[in-house]
KELODREN-466247 format. One record per residue (C-alpha): residue number from 1; residue in one letter; x, y, z. Coordinates in steps of 0.25 Angstrom, whole numbers, plus 5000, padded with zeros to 4 digits. Example, Ala and Ser with C-alpha at 12.3 -4.5 7.8 and 13.67 -1.06 7.14 Angstrom:
# residues 2
<pt num="1" residu="A" x="5049" y="4982" z="5031"/>
<pt num="2" residu="S" x="5055" y="4996" z="5029"/>
***
This chain:
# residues 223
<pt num="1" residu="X" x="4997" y="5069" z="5203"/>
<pt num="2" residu="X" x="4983" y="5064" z="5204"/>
<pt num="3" residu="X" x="4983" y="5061" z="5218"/>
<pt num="4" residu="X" x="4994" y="5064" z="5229"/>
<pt num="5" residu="X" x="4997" y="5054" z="5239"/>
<pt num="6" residu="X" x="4994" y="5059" z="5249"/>
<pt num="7" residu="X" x="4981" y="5064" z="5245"/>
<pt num="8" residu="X" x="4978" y="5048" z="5240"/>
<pt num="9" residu="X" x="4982" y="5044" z="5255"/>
<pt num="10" residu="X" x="4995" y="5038" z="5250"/>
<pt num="11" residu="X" x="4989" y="5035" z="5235"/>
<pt num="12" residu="X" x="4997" y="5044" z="5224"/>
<pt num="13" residu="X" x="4992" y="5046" z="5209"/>
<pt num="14" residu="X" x="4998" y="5053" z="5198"/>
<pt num="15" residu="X" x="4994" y="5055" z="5181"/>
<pt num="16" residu="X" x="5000" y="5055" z="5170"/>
<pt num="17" residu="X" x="4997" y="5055" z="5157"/>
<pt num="18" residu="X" x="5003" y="5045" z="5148"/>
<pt num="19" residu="X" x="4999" y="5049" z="5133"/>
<pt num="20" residu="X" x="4994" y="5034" z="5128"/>
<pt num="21" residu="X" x="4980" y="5034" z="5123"/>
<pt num="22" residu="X" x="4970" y="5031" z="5133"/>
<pt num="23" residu="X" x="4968" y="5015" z="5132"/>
<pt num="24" residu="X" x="4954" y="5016" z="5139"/>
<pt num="25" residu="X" x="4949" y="5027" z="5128"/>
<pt num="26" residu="X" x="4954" y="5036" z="5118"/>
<pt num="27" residu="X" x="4947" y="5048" z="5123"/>
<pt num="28" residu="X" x="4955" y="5046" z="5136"/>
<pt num="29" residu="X" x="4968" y="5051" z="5141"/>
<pt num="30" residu="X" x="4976" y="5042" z="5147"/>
<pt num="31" residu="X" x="4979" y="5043" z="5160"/>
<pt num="32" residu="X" x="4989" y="5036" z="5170"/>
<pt num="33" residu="X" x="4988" y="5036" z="5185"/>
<pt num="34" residu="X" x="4999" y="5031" z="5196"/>
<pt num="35" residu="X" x="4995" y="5027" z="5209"/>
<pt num="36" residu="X" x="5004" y="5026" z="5219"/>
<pt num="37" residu="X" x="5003" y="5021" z="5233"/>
<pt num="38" residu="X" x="5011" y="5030" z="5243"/>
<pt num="39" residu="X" x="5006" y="5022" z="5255"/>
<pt num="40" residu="X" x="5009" y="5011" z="5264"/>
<pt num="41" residu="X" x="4995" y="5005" z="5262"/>
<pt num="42" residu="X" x="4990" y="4998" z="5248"/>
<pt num="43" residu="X" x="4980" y="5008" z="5241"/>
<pt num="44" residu="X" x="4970" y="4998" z="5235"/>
<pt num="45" residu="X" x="4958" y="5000" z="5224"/>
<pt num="46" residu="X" x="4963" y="5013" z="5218"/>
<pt num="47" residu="X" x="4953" y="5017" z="5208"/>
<pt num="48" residu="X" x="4947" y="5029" z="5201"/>
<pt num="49" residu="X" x="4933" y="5033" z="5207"/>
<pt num="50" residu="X" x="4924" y="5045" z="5205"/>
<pt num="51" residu="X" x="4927" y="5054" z="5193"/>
<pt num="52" residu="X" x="4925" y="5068" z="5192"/>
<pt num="53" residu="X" x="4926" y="5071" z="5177"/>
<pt num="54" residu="X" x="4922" y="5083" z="5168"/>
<pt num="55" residu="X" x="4911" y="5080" z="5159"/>
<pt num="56" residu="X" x="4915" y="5071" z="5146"/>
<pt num="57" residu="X" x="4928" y="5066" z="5154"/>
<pt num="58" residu="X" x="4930" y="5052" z="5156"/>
<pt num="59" residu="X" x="4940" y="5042" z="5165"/>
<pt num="60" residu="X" x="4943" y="5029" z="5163"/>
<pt num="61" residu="X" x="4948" y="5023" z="5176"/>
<pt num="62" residu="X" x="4962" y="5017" z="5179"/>
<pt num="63" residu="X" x="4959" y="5003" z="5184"/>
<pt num="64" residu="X" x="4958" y="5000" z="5198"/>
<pt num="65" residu="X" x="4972" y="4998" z="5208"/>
<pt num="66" residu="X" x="4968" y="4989" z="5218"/>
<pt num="67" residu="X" x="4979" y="4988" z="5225"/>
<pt num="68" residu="X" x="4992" y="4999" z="5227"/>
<pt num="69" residu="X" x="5001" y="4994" z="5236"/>
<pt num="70" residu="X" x="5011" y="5006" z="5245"/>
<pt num="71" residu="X" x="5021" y="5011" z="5238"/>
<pt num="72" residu="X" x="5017" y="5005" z="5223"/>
<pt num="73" residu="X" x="5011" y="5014" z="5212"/>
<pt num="74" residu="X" x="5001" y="5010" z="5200"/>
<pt num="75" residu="X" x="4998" y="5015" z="5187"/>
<pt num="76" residu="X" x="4984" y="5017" z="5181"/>
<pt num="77" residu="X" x="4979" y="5020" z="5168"/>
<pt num="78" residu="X" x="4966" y="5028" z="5165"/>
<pt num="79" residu="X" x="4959" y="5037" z="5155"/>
<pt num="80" residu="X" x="4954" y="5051" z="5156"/>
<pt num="81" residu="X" x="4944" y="5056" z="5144"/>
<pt num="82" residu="X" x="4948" y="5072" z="5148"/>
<pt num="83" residu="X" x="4938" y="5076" z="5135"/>
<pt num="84" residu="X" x="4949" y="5084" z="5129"/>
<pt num="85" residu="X" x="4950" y="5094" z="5143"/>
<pt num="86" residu="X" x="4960" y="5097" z="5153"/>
<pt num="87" residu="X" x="4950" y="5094" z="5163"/>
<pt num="88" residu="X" x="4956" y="5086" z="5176"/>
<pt num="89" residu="X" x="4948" y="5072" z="5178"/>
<pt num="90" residu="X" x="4944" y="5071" z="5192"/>
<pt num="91" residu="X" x="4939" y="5058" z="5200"/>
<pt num="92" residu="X" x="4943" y="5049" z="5211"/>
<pt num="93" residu="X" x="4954" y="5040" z="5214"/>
<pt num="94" residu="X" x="4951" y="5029" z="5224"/>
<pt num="95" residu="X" x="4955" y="5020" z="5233"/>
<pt num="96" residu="X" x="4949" y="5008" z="5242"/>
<pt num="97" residu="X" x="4949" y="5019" z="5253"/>
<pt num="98" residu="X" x="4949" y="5034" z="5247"/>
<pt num="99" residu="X" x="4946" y="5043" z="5235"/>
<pt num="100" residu="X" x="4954" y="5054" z="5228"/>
<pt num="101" residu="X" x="4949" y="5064" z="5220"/>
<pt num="102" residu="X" x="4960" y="5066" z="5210"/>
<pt num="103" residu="X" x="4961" y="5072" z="5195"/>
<pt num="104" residu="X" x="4969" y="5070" z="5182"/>
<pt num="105" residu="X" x="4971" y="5083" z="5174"/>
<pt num="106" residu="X" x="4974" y="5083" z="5159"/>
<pt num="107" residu="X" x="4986" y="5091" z="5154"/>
<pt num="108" residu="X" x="4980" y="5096" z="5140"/>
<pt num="109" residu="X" x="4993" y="5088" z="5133"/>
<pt num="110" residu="X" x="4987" y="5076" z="5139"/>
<pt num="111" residu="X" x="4973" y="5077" z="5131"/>
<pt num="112" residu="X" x="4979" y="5075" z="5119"/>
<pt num="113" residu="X" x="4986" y="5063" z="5110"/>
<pt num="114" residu="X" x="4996" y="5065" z="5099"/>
<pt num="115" residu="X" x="4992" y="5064" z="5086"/>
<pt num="116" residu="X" x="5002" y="5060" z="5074"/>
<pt num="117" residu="X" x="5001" y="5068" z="5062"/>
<pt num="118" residu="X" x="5009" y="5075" z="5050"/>
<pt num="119" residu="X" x="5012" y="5091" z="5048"/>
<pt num="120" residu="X" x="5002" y="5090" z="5039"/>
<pt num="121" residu="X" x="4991" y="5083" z="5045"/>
<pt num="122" residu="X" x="4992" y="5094" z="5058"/>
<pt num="123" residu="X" x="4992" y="5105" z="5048"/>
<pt num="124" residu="X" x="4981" y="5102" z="5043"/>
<pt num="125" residu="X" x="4974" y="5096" z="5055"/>
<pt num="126" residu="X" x="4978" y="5112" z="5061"/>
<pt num="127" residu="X" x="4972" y="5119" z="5050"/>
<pt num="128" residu="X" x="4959" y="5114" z="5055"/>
<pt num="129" residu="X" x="4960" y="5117" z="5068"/>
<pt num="130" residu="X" x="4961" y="5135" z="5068"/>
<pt num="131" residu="X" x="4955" y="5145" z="5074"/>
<pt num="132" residu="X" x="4949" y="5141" z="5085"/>
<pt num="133" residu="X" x="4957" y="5129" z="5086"/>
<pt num="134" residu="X" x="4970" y="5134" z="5087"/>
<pt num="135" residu="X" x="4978" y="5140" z="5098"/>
<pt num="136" residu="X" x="4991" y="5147" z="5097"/>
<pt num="137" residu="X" x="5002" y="5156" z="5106"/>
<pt num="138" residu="X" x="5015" y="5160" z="5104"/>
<pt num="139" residu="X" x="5026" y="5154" z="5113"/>
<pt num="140" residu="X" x="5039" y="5161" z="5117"/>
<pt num="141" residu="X" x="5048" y="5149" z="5119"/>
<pt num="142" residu="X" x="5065" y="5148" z="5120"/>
<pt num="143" residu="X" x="5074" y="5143" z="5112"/>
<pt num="144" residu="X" x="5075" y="5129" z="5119"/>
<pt num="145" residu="X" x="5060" y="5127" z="5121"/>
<pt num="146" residu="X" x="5058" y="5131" z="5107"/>
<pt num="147" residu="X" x="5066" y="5118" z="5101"/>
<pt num="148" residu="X" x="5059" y="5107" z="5094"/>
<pt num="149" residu="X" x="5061" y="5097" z="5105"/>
<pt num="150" residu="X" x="5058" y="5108" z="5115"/>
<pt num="151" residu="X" x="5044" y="5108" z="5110"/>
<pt num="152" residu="X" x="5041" y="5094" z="5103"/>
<pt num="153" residu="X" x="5045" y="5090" z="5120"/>
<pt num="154" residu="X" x="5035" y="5101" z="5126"/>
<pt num="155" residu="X" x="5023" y="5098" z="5118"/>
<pt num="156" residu="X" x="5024" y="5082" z="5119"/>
<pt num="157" residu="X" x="5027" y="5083" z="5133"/>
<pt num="158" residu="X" x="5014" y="5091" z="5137"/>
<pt num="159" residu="X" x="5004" y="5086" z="5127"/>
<pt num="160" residu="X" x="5003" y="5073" z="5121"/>
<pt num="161" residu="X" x="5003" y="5076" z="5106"/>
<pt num="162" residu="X" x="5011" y="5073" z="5094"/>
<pt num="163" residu="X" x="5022" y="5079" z="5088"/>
<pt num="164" residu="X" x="5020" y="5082" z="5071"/>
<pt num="165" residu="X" x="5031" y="5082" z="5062"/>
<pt num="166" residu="X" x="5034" y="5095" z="5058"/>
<pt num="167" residu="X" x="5041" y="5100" z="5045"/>
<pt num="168" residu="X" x="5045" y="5114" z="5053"/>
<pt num="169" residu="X" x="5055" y="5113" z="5065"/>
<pt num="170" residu="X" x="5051" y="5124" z="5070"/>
<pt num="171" residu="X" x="5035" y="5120" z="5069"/>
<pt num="172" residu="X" x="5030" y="5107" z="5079"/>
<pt num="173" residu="X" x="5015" y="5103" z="5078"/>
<pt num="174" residu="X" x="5009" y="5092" z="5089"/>
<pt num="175" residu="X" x="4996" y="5085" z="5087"/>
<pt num="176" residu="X" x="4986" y="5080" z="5097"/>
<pt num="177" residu="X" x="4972" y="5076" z="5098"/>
<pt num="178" residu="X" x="4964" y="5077" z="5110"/>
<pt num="179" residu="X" x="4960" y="5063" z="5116"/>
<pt num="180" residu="X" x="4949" y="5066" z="5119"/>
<pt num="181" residu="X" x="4940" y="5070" z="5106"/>
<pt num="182" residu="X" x="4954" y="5069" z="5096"/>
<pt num="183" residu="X" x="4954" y="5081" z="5091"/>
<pt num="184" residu="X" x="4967" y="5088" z="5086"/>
<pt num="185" residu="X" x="4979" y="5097" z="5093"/>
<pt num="186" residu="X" x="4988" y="5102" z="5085"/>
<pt num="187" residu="X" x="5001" y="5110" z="5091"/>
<pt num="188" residu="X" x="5009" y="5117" z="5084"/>
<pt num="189" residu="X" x="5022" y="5125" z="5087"/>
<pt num="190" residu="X" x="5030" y="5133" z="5078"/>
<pt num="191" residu="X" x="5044" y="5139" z="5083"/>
<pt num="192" residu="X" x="5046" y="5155" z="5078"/>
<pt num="193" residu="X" x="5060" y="5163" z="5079"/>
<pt num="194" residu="X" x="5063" y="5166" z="5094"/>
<pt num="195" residu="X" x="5058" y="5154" z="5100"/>
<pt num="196" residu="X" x="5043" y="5158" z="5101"/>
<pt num="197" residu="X" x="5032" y="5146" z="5096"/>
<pt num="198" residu="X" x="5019" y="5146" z="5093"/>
<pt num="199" residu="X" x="5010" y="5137" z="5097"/>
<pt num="200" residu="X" x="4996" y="5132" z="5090"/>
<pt num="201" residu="X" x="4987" y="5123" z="5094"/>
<pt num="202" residu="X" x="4977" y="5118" z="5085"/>
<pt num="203" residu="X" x="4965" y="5109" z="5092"/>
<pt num="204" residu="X" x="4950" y="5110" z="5091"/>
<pt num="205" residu="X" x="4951" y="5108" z="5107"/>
<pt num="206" residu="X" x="4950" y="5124" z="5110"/>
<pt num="207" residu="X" x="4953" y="5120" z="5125"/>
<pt num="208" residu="X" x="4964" y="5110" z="5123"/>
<pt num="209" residu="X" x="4971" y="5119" z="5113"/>
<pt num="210" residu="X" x="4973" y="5131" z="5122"/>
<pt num="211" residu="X" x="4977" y="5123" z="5136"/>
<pt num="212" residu="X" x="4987" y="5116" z="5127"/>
<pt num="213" residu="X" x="4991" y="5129" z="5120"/>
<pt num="214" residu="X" x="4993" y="5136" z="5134"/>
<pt num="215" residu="X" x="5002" y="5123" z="5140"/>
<pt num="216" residu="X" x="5010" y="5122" z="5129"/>
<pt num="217" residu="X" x="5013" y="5136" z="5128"/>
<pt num="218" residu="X" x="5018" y="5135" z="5141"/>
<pt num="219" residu="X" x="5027" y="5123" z="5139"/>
<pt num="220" residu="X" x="5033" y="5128" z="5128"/>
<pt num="221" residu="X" x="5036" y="5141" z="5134"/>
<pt num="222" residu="X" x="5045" y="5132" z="5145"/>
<pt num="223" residu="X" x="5059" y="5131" z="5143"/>
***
């Protein structure tokens, strides 16, 4: 929720995220907002005001509602540069009579844009990116969570990266690039005897790699 309603004095906001490239900028992360009037009073000039940003971060603003009428809701479309951070946006969200502070936080998956590649290419791409680059823990999974689809579902659903055809059932590999400066994430997943996986992650992105390491060992430790 970016802003409750009755916070907004009857105005309502929510997020989400739709996964299309940003057709304001490529370094953006889309962003869509919905607006809904929960009042008996139209809401007029709906707009986005003050911004409060982290240095190097960026909005591109939703074009201005001029008009909400009771009971109706609106959808707008802006762009966030997050710079490749988890880093909420903060500004202000107007209307001809108030101000709300509000804020959009990032979830890491949502930094990131699928990038199609081959077994090979990946490979390759990973050998690259050691040491310092790569991230890995061991995870203690169940039978049912440790399926293919089971984890082909979890990974897309929380980040927003592509699945690489793999010439090993048990081995699954995902590729992303941040959208901020492009550069590589590569996950990888093998299944070993009992259900326990191990997970790698592979990007240049030192910050990135670990927040995404940590959230995906905890959804595929779900049932």
């Amino acid at each position: 929720t970016l802003l409750h309603r009755m916070s907004g004095k009857g105005l309502g906001a929510e997020y989400h995220f739709p996964r299309q490239p940003c057709i304001y900028n490529s370094k953006m992360v889309s962003v869509q907002i919905i607006l809904t009037n929960n009042s008996d009073k139209e809401i007029r000039n709906i707009r986005i005001g003050e911004q409060k940003l982290a240095s190097g971060m960026r909005i591109h603003d939703f074009y201005e509602i001029e008009c909400l009428h009771p009971g109706t809701s609106k959808t707008a479309s802006m762009g966030i540069d997050f710079c490749d951070s988890t880093q909420a946006a903060n500004f202000l969200l107007c209307t001809c009579n108030d101000h709300f502070n509000v804020t959009v936080q990032p979830p890491v998956g949502e930094l990131l844009l699928p990038v199609a590649t081959s077994e090979k290419d990946f490979k390759k791409e990973q050998g690259k990116l050691t040491g310092m680059n790569e991230n890995s823990t061991a995870i203690t999974g169940s039978p049912q969570n440790s399926s293919s689809q089971a984890i082909v579902h979890k990974v897309v659903n929380m980040a927003n990266v592509g699945v690489v055809p793999s010439g090993q059932d048990n081995i699954h590999r995902f590729a992303a690039k941040t959208v901020n400066s492009g550069s590589l994430v590569l996950i990888t997943i093998e299944v070993k005897e009992g259900s326990t996986m191990q997970l790698r992650i592979n990007t240049e992105k030192s910050v990135i790699g670990s927040v995404l390491l940590r959230e995906l060992k905890s959804v595929l430790s779900q049932d």
